[in-house]
N, C-alpha and C positions, 0 to 999 in steps of 0.2 A: 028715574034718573035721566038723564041729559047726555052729553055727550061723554061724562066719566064718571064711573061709578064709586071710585075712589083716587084720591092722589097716592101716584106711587113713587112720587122721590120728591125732597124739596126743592129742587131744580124745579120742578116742573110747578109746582105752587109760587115761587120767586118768579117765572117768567110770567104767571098767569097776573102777580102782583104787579109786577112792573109793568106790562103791556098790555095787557086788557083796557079800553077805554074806558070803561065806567067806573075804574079802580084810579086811575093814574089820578084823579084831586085828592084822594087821601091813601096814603099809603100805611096808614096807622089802623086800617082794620084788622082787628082780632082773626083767629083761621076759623073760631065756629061761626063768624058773621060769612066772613067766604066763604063755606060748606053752606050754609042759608042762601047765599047768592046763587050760587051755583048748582042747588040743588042736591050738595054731595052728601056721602053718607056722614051722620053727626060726628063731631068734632072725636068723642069720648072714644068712638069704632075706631078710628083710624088709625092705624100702624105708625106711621110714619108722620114726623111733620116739620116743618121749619120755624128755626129760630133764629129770628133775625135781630139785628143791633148793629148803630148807628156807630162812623168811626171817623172820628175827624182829627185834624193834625192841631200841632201847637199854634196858639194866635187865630183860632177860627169862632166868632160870635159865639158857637153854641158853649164852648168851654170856659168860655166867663161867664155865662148863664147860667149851666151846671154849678159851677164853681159859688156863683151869689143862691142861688136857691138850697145846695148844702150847705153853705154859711147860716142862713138862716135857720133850717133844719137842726143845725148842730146848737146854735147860739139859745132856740127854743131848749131843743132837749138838757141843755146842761142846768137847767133851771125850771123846768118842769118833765118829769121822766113820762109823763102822761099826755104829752102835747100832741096835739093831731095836727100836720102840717101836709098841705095840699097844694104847693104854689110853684109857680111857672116865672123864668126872667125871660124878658125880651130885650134887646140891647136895639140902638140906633143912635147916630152920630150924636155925642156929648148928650144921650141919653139913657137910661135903664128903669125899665120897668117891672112891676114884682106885681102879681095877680097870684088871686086863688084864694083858699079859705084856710086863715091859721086859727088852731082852734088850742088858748093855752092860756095858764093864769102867771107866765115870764111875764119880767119887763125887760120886754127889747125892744135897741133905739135899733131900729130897719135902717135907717138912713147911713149909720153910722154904719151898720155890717156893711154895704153896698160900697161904700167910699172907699170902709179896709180892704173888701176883695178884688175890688178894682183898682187898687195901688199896684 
């Protein structure tokens, strides 16, 4: 082991997140990737851990994003209980985009969800 043989509060895994340089281009690593980075004891041992989640106010990109990609989600599921839905929105000026892999035998108009969630 390295300089800690295990984390002992989630303070201290949040600051390793946040400020560490070789973390700071994604902040969406898993903690057993960071136990692999760092050397530490596997994920499964650890006492302790952080759970972290994202919190943004009304009127910020990501919550019209969220908002078209469960639209989707839900507009699948009411029309296939079996649907595998995988997809991501990205917003940009008088734009929206919808990626990822829906996997269902619905017929959904996408474009149409997208217009009603952004009314």
């Amino acid at each position: 082991h390295r300089l800690w043989s295990r984390i002992e509060s989630g303070w201290w895994l949040s600051f390793i997140v946040s400020y560490h340089p070789l973390l700071s281009l994604s902040l969406s690593l898993s903690l057993s990737l960071l136990s692999i980075i760092f050397n530490l004891v596997p994920f499964q041992e650890m006492e302790t851990f952080l759970f972290t989640s994202e919190s943004v106010n009304e009127g910020h990109p990501d919550k019209l994003c969220d908002q078209v990609s469960d639209a989707m989600l839900d507009a699948c599921l009411a029309q296939d209980p079996e649907s595998k839905v995988a997809c991501e929105t990205c917003t940009k000026t008088n734009m929206v985009m919808v990626f990822g892999e829906i996997t269902t035998k619905a017929n959904v108009d996408y474009e149409k969800i997208v217009r009603d969630t952004c009314r």
